[in-house]
N, C-alpha and C positions, 0 to 999 in steps of 0.2 A: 485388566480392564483398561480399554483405553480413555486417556485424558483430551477433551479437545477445547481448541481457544482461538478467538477471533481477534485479528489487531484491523484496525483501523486509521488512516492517509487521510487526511482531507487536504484540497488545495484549493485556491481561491483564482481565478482569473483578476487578471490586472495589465493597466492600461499598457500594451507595448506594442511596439511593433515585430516583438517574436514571435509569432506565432504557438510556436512548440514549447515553449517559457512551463508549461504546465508538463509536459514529457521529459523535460532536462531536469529541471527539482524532482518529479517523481522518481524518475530513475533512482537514482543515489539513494535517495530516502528510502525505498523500498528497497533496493539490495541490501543497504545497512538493517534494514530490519529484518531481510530474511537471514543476514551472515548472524546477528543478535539470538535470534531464536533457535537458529542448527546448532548455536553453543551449548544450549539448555536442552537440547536432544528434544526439537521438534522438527516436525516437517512438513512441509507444505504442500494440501492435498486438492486446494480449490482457490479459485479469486471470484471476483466481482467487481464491478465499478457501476457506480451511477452517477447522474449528473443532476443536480437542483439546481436554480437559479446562478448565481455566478462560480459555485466553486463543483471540486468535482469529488467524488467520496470512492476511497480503495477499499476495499473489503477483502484481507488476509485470512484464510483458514485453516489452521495447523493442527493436527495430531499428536501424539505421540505413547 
């Protein structure tokens, strides 16, 4: 039977003049959570993102 589990990113916008400032944190963050969870023998079958008011929400979906 399979096991499945959602992880969750949130990022906030903030005052700068980088633009991408939310794509450069994300990155990392999210590899490090998907290298985190291939260790535990899951895998990653789906994403998601949405945006509310100033921050932005990752939506992770793993199997295994």
């Amino acid at each position: 039977m399979k096991e499945y589990k959602v992880e969750s990113l949130i990022y906030y916008t903030k005052i700068t003049l980088d633009k991408e400032h939310i794509l450069k944190d994300s990155t990392k963050d999210i590899q490090a959570k998907l290298d985190e969870m291939a260790r535990d023998g899951w895998r990653l079958i789906s994403t998601d993102a949405t945006d509310f008011g100033f921050a932005v929400y990752f939506y992770l979906y793993f199997e295994r």
